[in-house]
N, C-alpha and C positions, 0 to 999 in steps of 0.2 A: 504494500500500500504506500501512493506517494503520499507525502505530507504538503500540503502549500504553507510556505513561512507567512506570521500572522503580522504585516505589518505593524497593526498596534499594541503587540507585544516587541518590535523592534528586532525579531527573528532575522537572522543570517545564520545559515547553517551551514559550517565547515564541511566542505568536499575536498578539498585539496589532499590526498593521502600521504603527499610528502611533507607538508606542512604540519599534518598531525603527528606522521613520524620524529617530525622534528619535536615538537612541543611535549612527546611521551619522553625522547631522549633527554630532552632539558631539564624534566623535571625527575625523570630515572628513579621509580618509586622501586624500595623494597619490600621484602613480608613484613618490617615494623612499619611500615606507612599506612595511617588512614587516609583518604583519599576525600576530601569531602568538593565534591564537584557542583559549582553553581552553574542550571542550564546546561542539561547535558542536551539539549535539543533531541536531533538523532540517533545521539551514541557513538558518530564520528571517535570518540576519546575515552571515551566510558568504557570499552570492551580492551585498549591496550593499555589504558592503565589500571585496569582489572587483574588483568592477567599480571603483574608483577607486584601490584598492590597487596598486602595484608586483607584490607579491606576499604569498599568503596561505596559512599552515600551519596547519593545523586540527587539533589534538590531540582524537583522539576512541575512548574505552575500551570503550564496546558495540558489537558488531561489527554489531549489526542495524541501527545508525543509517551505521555505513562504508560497509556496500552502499548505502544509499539516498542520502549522498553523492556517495560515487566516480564514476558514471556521470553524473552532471550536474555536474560540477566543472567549470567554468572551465578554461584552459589556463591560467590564475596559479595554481592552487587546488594544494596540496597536501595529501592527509590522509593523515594518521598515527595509523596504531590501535596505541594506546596508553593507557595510565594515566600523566596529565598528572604525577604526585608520583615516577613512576618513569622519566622519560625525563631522559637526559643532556643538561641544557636547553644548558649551554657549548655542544657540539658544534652540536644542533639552532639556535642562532642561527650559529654560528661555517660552518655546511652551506647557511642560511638567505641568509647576504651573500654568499657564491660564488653560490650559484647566481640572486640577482636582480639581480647583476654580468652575467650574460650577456645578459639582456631587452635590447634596444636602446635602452629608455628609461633604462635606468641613465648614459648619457653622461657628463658632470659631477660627478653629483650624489653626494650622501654618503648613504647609506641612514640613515634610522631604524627601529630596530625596535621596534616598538609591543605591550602585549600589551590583550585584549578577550577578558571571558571574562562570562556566565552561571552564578555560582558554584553549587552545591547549598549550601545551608546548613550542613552537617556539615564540607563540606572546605574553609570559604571560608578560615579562619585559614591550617591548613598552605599551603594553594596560596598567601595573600598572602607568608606567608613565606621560602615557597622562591621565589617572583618577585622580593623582595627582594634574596635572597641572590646575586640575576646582574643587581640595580639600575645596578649599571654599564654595561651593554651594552643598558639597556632606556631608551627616550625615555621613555613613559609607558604607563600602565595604564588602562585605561577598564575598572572591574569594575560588574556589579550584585551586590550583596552584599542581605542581609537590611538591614530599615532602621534598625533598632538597632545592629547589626555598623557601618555606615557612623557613625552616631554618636558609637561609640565608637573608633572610629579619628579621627573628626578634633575628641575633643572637649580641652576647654581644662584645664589645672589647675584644683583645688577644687570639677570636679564631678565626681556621684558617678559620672560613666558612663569617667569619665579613667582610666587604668591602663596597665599591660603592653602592650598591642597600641598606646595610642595614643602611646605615647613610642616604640615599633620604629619606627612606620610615619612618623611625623613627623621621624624622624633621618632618613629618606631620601629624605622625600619631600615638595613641596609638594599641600595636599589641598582638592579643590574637591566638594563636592556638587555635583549636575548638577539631578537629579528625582528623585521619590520616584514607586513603579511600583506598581497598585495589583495585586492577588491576581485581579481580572478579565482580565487579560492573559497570563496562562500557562495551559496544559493539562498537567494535573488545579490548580484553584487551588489554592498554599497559603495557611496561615490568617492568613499575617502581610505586612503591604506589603512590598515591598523598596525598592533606590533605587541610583541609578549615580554612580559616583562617579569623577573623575578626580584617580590619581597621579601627579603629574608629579616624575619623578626629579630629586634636587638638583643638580648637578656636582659638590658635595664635602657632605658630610653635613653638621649643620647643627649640629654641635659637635664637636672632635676630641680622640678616646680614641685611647690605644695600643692597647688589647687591645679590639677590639669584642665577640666574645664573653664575657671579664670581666663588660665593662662592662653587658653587656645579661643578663646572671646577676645581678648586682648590681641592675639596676633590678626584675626577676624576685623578687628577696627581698626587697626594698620592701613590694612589693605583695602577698606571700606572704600575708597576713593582714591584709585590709585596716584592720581594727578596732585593728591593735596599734601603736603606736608604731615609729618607724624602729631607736629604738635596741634595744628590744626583736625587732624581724623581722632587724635585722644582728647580735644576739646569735643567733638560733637556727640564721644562715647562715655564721658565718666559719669553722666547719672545711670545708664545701661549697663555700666561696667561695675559700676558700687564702688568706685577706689575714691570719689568725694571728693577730689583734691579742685581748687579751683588752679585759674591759668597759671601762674606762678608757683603752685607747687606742681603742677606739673610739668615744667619748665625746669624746678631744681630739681623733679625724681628724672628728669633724661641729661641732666648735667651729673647727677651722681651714676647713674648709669654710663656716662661717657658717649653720651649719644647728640649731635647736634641737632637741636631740633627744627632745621629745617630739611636734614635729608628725608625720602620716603621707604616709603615699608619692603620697595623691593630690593634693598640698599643694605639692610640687617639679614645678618645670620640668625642661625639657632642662638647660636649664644648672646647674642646680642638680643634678644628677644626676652630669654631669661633673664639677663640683667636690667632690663629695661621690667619687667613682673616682679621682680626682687623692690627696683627703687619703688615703685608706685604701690603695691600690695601691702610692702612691710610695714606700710606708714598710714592703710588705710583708714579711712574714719577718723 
């Protein structure tokens, strides 16, 4: 049975067999790997990283791709119809290590759980997100994202593509390009490349805040306006923000910080970010 991809699920369905080859070999799962796969669409991925996987959980929200699934699934294979943004991921890994504790091949070993997903374009943010948000309990990420999206997650201070997403994802995570995928490899092509990309989760973030959510509000109003000055985007944000200071003490927390306040938000590092949450937090109210 053919499947027609459902445009407003943003469906592109990997065909390309050597591109999957590649994307199985990049991420080279053993029998301690869980597998947990968002949008396995057709199973293009699902069935060879099965076969080296420990065990593989395929989060998948159209029920016409579950039927076509389910019946050919591996005895590793588990699918889960669901919407990948509304499943209780703690449980779903925490259900994940009991149950590939019981395979024989589990002996010694210490499970990783890995995630591998085909993002649609529209949901790649929130789903990096929320994967984020359980980066503790995740080994690494092999995503294909949009190739711009990949970009701008692993790009540097001072240029223009650096922002919000690439300071989230860099506090958590070390970030590799793998390849760049071209638009002749999925069915229906879309009009832009894409490219795979691996997050490999840090063991401790890569700067330490008290308040991660502050602190990533804060770098959030930075970047509010890219064209405006820090001191001006943290004048528009401190009753949102709760740090209370008016203009002039926010003026001395980016002088204690060592920050001039007229450079902009794509201009600070990580580190710089953190110092700049230290001067204005430590002091608030």
């Amino acid at each position: 049975m053919t499947i027609r991809a459902k445009k407003s699920l943003g469906q592109n369905f990997l065909t390309d067999k050597r591109v999957v080859d590649r994307i199985v070999q990049s991420i080279a799962p053993e029998p301690r790997d869980i597998v947990i796969e968002v949008g396995p669409g057709t199973g293009a991925l699902t069935r060879p990283l099965a076969r080296q996987a420990g065990l593989l959980v395929a989060i998948e929200a159209d029920s016409r791709l579950v039927e076509k699934l389910r019946p050919s699934a591996l005895p590793n294979v588990r699918i889960v119809h669901a919407d990948a943004m509304e499943v209780d991921w703690g449980s779903l890994i925490d259900s994940a290590i009991v149950e590939w504790g019981r395979f024989p091949i589990a002996g010694a070993l210490s499970p990783r759980v890995r995630a591998a997903a085909n993002l649609p374009y529209y949901i790649s943010t929130p789903i990096i997100q929320l994967l984020l948000g359980h980066s503790s309990k995740l080994y690494d990420m092999t995503l294909m994202l949009q190739d711009e999206v990949v970009d701008r997650i692993a790009a540097a201070p001072t240029g223009k593509e650096y922002g919000y997403l690439s300071v989230l994802v860099q506090y958590y995570c070390e970030i590799k390009k793998l390849f760049k995928v071209p638009p002749s490899a999925f069915t229906p092509a879309p009009k832009v490349w894409s490219a795979v990309v691996r997050l490999s989760t840090r063991e401790r973030p890569i700067v330490e805040v008290a308040d991660e959510a502050a602190f990533f509000g804060l770098v959030r109003a930075c970047f509010a306006q890219r064209r405006k000055t820090l001191l001006n985007n943290l004048k528009a944000a401190q009753a949102t923000l709760g740090f209370g200071h008016d203009v002039d003490s926010i003026e001395s927390a980016l002088s204690r910080a060592g920050i001039d306040p007229r450079r902009r938000a794509e201009t600070l590092t990580i580190g710089d970010f953190a110092l700049l949450y230290d001067a204005l937090f430590a002091r608030a109210g």
